[in-house]
N, C-alpha and C positions, 0 to 999 in steps of 0.2 A: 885594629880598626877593621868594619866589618867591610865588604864589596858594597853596600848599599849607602854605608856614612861618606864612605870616600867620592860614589857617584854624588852625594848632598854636597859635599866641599866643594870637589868640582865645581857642580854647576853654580855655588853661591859666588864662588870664584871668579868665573867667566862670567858671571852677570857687573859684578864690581868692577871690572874689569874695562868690561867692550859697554857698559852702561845699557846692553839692551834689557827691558823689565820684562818681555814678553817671556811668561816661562816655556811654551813650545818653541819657540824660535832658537832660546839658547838650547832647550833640549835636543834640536835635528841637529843644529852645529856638532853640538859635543858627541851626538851618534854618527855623525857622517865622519866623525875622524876619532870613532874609535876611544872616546875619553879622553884623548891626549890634549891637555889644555894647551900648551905651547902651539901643537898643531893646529888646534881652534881658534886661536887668537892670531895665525899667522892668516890665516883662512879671510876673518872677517875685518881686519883691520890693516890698514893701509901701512906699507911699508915705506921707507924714505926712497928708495931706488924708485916707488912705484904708487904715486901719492892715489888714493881714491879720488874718482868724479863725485860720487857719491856715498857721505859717510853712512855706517849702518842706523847711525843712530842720533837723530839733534833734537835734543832737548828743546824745552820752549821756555821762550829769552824769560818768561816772569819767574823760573823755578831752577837751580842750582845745579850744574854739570853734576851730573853721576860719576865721572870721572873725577880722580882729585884732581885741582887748579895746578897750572904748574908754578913749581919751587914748592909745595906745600911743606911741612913738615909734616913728620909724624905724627897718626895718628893715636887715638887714645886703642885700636883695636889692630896695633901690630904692622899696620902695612906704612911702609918706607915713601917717603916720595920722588918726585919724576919729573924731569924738563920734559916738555912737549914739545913737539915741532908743529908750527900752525898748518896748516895744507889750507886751500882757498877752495871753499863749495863752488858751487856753480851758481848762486842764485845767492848768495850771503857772504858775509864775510870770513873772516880765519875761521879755522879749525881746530882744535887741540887733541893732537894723535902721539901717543909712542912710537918710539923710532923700531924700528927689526929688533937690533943692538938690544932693546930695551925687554924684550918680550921675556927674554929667559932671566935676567936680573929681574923684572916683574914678578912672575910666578916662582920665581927662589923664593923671593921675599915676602909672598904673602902668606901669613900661617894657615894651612891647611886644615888642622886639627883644634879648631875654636871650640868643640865641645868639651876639649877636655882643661880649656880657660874657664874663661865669663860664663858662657852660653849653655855647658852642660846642662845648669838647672833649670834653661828654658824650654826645654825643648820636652814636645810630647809625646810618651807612647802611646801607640796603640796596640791593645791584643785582639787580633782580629781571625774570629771562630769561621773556619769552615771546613765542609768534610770530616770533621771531627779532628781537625789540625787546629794549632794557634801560633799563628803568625805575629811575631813584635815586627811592629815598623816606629821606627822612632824621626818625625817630624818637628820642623822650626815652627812656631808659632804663625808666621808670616806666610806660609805655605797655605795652597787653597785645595781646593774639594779635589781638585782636579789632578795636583802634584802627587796627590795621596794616591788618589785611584791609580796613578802610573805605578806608585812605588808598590799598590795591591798586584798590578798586572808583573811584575818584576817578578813576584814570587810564587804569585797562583797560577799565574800562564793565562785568568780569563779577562778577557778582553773589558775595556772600559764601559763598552755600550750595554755588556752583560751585568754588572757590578750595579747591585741595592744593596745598599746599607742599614740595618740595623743597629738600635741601640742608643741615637742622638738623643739629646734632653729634649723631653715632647716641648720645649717653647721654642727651642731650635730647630725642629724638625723641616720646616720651609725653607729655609736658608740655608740649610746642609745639601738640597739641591740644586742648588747653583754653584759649576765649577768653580766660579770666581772667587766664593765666599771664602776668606781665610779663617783659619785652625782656632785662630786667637781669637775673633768673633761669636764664637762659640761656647763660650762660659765651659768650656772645658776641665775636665779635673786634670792632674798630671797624669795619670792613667786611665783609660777609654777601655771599654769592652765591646767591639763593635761585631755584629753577626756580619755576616758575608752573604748573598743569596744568590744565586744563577738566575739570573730573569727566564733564561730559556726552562729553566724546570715549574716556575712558579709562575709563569704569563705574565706579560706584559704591563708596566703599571706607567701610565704617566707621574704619579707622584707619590713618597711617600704615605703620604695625608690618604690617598685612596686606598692605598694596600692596609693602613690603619682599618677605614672604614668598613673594610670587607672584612676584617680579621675581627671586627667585635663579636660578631654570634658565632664564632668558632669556638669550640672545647676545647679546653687546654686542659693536658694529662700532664701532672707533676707529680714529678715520685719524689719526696721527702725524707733526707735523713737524718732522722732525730738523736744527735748524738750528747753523752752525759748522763751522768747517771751511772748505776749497775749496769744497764743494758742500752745499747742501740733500739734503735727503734725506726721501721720503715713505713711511710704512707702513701697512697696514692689516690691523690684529688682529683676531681674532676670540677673545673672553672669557666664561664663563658669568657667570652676574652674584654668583654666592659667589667669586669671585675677590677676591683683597684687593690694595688697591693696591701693599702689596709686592711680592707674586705677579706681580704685571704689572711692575711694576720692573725684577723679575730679569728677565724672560723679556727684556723689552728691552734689557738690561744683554747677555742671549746670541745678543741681535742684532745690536748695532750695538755691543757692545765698549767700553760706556761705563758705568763702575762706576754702582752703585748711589749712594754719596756721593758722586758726582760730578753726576748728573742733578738740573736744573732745569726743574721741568713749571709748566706756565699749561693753566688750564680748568677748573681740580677747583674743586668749589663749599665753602664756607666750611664749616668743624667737623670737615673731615674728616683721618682722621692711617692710619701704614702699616696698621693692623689693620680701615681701614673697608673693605667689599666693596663692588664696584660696586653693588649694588641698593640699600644703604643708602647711599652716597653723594649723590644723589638727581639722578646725568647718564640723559638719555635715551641711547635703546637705539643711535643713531648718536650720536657724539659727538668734537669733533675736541678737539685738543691741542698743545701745541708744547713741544720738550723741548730746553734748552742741555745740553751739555757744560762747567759752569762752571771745569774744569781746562782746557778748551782743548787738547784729547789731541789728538793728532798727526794727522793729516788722514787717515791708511788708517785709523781709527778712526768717521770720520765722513761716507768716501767713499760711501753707500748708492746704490742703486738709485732713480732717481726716480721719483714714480707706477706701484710697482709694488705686487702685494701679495704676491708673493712672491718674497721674497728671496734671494738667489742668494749664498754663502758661501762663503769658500775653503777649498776642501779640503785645503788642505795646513795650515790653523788647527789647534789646539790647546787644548784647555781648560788646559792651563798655562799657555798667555801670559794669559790672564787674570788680574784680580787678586782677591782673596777679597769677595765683595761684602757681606759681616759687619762686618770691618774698617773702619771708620768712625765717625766723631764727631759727637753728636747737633746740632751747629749748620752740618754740613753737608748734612744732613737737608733737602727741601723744606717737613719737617712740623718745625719744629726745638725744639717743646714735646713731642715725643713719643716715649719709649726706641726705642735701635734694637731691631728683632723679628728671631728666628734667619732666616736665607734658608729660600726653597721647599725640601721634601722632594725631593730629585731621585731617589733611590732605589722605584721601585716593589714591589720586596720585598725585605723586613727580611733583614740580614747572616745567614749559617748558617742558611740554610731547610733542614731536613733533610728532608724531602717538598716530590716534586715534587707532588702535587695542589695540597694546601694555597698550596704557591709560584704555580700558574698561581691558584689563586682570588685570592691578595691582587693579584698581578700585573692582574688586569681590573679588580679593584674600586677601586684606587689610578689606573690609567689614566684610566677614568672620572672620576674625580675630578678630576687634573689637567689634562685635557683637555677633558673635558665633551661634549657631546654635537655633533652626530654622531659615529659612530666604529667603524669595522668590528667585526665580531662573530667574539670569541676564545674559540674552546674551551679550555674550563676539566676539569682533568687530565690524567693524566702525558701527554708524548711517547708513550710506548707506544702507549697508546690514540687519541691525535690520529694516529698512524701507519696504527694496524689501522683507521679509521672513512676513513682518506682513501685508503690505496694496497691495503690486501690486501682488493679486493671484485674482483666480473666486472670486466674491464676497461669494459665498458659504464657500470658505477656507480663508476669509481672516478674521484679529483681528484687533483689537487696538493696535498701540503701546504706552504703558507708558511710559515716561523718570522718571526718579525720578530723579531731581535735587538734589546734599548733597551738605550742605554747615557746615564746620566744626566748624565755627565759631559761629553759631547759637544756641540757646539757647533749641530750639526747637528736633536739630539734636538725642541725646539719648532717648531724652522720646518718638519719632516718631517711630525709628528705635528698639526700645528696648521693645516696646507696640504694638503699633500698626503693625509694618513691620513683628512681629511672631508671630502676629496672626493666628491660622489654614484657618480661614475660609478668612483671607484676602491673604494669599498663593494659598489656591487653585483656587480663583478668579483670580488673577493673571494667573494663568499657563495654566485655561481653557480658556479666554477670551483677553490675552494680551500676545503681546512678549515688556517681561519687559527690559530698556536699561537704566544703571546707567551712571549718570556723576558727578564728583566732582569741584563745583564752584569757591571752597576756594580760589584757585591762580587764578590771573587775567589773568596770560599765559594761561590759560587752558581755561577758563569762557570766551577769545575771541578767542581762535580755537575751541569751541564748538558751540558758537553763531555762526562763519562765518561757520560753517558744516550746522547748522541751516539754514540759508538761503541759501546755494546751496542743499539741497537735499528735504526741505521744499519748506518754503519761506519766504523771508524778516518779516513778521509779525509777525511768529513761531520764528523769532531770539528773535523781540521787544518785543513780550509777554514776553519771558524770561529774558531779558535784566533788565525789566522793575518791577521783580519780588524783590521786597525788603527784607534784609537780616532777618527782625524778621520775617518773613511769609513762609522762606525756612527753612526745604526741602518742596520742591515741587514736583506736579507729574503734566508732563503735559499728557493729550491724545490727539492722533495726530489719522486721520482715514481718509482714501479716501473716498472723494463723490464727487459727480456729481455738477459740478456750470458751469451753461449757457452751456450749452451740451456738457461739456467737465467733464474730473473727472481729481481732482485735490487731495492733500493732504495737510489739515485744523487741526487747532491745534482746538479741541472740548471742552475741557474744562478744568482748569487748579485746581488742590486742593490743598489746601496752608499744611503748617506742622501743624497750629494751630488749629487743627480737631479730634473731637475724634473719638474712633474705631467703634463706633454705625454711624456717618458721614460719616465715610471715607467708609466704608462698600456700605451705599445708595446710595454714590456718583457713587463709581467703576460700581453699578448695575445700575441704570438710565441711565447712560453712553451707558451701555453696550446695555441694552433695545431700547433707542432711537438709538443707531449705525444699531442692528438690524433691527429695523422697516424701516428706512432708506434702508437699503440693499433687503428688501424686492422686491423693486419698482425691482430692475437690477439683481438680484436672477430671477425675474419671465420675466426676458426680455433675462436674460442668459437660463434659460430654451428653450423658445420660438426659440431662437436661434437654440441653441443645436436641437429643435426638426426639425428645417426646415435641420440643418447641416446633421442631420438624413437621412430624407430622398434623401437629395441631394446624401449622400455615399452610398445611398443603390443604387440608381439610377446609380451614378457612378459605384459602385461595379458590378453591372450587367453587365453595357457596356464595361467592363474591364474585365468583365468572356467570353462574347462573343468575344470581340477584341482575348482578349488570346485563347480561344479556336478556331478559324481562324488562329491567329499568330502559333499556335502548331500546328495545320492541315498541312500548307505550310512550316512549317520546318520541318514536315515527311517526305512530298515530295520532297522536295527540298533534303533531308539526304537518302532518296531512291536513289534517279537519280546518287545521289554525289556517295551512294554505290556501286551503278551497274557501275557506270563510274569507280570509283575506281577497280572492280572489272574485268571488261574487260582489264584495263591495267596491269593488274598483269597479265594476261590471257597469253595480246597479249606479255610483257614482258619475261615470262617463256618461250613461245614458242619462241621466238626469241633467247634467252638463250639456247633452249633445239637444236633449227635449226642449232644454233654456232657450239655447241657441235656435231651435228652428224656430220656437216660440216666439222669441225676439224679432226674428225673419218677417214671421208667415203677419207680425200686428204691425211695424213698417209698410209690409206689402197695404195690408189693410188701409193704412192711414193713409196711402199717397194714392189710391181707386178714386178717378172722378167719379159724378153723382150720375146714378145709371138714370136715362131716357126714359119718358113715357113712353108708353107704345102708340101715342098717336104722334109723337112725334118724326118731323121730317131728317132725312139724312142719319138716319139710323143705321144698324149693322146688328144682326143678333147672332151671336158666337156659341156654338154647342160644343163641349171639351168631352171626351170620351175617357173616363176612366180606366185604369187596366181591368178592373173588374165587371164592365162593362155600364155602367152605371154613364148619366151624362150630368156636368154642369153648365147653365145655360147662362146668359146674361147679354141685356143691351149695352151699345157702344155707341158713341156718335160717332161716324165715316172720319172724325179730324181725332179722332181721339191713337195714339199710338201701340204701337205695338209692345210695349214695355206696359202702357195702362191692361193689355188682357193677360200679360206675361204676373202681373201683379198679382190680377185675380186669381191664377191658376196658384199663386205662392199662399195668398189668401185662404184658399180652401184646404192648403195643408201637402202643397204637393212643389218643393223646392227644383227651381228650377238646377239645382246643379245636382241633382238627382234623377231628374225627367227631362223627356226631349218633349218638343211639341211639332208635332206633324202637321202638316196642313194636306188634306186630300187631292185636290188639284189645283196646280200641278205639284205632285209630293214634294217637299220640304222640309227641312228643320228649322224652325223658325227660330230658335234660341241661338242661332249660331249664324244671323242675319244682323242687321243695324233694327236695333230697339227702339230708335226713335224713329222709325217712318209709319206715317198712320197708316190706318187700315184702309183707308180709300185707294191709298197709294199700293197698298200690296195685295189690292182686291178679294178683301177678306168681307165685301159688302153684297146685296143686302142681306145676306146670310152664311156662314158660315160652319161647317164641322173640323175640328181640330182632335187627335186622336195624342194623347200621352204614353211616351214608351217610358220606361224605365231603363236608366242607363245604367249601362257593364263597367 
């Protein structure tokens, strides 16, 4: 028996014993004295010389002493039974304790070695990977998250707080974090493959479920060994980690031609069945495998390529010699508790797409998905437009366009897209020298509204090359590139590279391509030039006679804005004055109409008023002596001459009369029996 079952006895021991359930509590007993149960059980339980005030442990009165009752008999699992001596708590009544006397006839008596009774075939392993060690820890059912991770520090030396676990059934995976959760809870199989992780090398993760979450768009590199057969055979995949082990099934199943119910894998860690994905799984991001052919399928079935990582396929295959990888029986399953799941989508766009945009969006966004990342960059919308962006620019700005034809059904389609399509150096070829446009040929709805786009944005021949493109030799790429044919420029499908290519090919293809397109372009590059240069100077010549026209044209609409101002300008002129002539007009016939009736000259108390013009001229008129000074101020407005224009003087003694009280008569300001008044004109 090993040092770690005996530590498990132990402490199952001392738990039955002293009745404490706490499993650290009994765990520091039994370390503070060293393992020795005898010593442990003197420790925490009351001796007859020396009864406890305080027992370690009392039960609660609705649930049955963990201790056996005393006089018990024997049990059905070996242990003897015990008079108890009562001891009185402090706060309750008896107590049932072993005497000292009793402790070593106690642990005589209880069997030690229950694993190799009843309970052997309850108990679980675990193999548990780390460092590139595997650790067996064999655990009771009953045992929690918590007991285990001791029994992991026992052997690894890292501490509890470091310790993530890989590997738990993803429906358990919540509940495998909580130390409390027991073993048995667990839907466990009898044997666990559980990884080990150093939190301090991998960061800090509050929970399982997150370190999941992170790890789906991670790559996982599997190296595959395909053994049976003539020959071994080595792969090496590359997977995002939302891959499901299904999903990798198939893809292998359309590599090496070995159904899906036929494949027998070793490496996957316990709990897992065809719907878990690599990151719930819980294998690191390199991770090997080895897969039988448990039919023993005929040897060109299992002839691969050794230590390569990409696989080389016969072109003359066929996705009909294959057999349906659905079809099968769930106990030839490697998971054989688990329904079979439908195979991978191999279609990237849904049957009868009636728009081409909509077809290239689902077409990139399902790519992505089944392929994962890296992955060259597909413009999304019609042909048309992938056409006019790549071929009808200056021949300076213009590309190739690629199509990549997919076809799901091919045998060819994973190991193209999964190798060669993530390539660095065939991505960036792509994106400097092509505008890439995918299409999916799988459904015949689709493969004849791509062909008839073909010929109207092409031409009929661009349809029939592709047409004519046979299922083992897609995916394909065609390029498509305007040149010049019989002095017109047209767009020519240039050369078309089948799926059955490797990435050293596909690589010299894409660049000869690309080489001869340029040199081609060369010719109408230096004719676009030429162009450009005569267009040059024809604008510069224009731009002149356009600087001259317009400075002419600006000269006479100065002119023309001159004459228009000064004409503007004279009718404001003439319109004011006409305005201002209203006005005095208006004045000078008021003044008029309010002049009393002028005096005979025989009559008495008269006044005759002589107004001196500025031009010397005089106006005369009679006044009666009561008549006021506002009546001669009237006539002077009368005659045309506004008093808020003219002052009126009076000779002696000098005056301005305009700027006196209007209403005092002329008697009163001795303007009688005669009078001279002289008009200035005011400043």
């Amino acid at each position: 028996m090993s040092d770690n079952q005996d530590k498990e006895e132990t402490l199952a021991s001392f738990q039955i014993i002293t009745g404490i359930e706490d499993v650290g509590e009994a765990f520091s007993h039994l370390e503070s004295s060293n393992w020795d149960l005898v010593e442990a059980l003197s420790r925490v339980m009351p001796h007859d010389d020396a009864p406890l005030a305080n027992p370690i442990h009392t039960p609660e009165p609705s649930a049955p002493d963990p201790v056996a009752v005393a006089s018990a008999p024997s049990n059905s699992n070996g242990f003897r039974s015990f008079n108890f001596e009562e001891q009185p708590g402090p706060s309750q009544g008896a107590r049932l304790f072993p005497t000292s006397q009793m402790l070593a006839q106690l642990t005589s008596s209880i069997n030690l070695d229950p694993p190799r009774q009843n309970n052997n075939q309850n108990l679980l392993t675990f193999n548990i990977h780390f460092n590139q060690q595997l650790y067996k820890i064999c655990m009771q059912p009953n045992a929690t998250i918590e007991q285990l991770k001791r029994k992991i520090f026992d052997v690894t030396n890292m501490p509890q707080c470091r310790q993530a676990l890989r590997g738990w059934p993803p429906s358990r995976a919540s509940e495998a974090q909580i130390p409390e959760t027991q073993l048995g809870n667990l839907d466990l199989p009898p044997i666990s493959d559980l990884i080990l992780v150093d939190l301090t090398d991998d960061g800090f993760m509050d929970t399982e479920q997150d370190e999941v979450t992170q790890r789906l768009d991670k790559m996982y590199k599997l190296h595959i060994m395909v053994e049976g057969g003539t020959e071994d055979g080595r792969l090496t995949l590359n997977f995002p980690g939302r891959t499901t082990i299904h999903e990798l099934k198939t893809n292998v199943y359309y590599i090496t031609n070995i159904p899906v119910r036929h494949q027998e894998w070793s490496g996957w860690p316990s709990g897992c069945d065809n719907d878990t994905n690599l990151a719930q799984s819980g294998i690191e991001q390199t991770h090997e495998f080895v897969i039988r052919n448990i039919a023993d399928r005929s040897s060109s079935n299992s002839n691969l390529l050794a230590n390569t990582e990409i696989v080389a396929l016969d072109s003359e295959s066929s996705a009909d010699e294959f057999e349906d990888a659905t079809d099968f029986n769930n106990s030839e399953y490697i998971f054989s508790d688990s329904p079979p799941v439908q195979p991978l989508n191999r279609h990237l766009i849904p049957n009868n797409t009636n728009d081409e945009t909509s077809g290239s969006a689902q077409f990139v966004e399902n790519y992505k998905q089944r392929f994962g990342e890296p992955h060259p960059e597909f413009y999304v919308g019609s042909l048309e437009n992938a056409l006019r962006l790549a071929c009808h620019k200056p021949a300076k700005e213009r590309k190739l366009l690629a199509i990549y034809l997919h076809h799901g059904e091919s045998i060819l389609t994973n190991v193209f897209c999964d190798h060669l399509m993530k390539d660095e150096a065939i991505i960036q070829t792509f994106k400097a020298n092509f505008v890439l446009y995918g299409w999916d040929m799988t459904y015949e709805s689709n493969k004849d509204m791509f062909l008839s786009s073909l010929t109207a944005c092409i031409n009929s021949n661009a349809s029939l090359t592709a047409r004519n493109i046979k299922l083992d030799k897609l995916p394909a790429i065609m390029l498509v590139g305007k040149s010049r044919l019989e002095g017109r420029q047209t767009c020519e499908v240039l050369s078309v590279i089948h799926g059955n290519i490797g990435l050293v090919d596909l690589q010299s293809r894409l660049i000869e391509t690309t080489v001869m397109y340029e040199e081609q372009l060369q010719g109408e590059i230096r004719e676009e030039n030429e162009r450009a240069a005569r267009d040059q100077v024809k604008a510069e010549q224009d731009m002149a006679y356009e600087e001259t026209l317009q400075a002419d044209i600006a000269k006479e609409a100065a002119k023309r804005q001159k004459e228009a101002a000064q004409a503007a300008e004279r009718k404001r002129i003439e319109s004011e004055q006409a305005e201002e002539d209203a006005r005095r007009e208006s004045i000078r016939l008021v003044a008029t109409q309010s002049l009393p009736q002028e005096p005979a000259e025989q009559e008495t108390n008269i006044s005759k008023i002589r107004v001196r013009k500025p031009t010397g001229e005089f106006l005369e008129r009679r006044f009666f002596t009561r008549d006021t000074l506002q009546d001669l101020l009237n006539f002077i407005t009368a005659n045309g001459f506004l008093i808020d224009e003219y002052k009126v003087i009076s000779s002696w003694p000098r005056r301005d009369l305009t700027s006196i009280d209007a209403g005092q008569t002329l008697e009163t300001l001795k303007l009688y029996p005669q009078e001279t008044v002289i008009l200035e004109e005011r400043f």
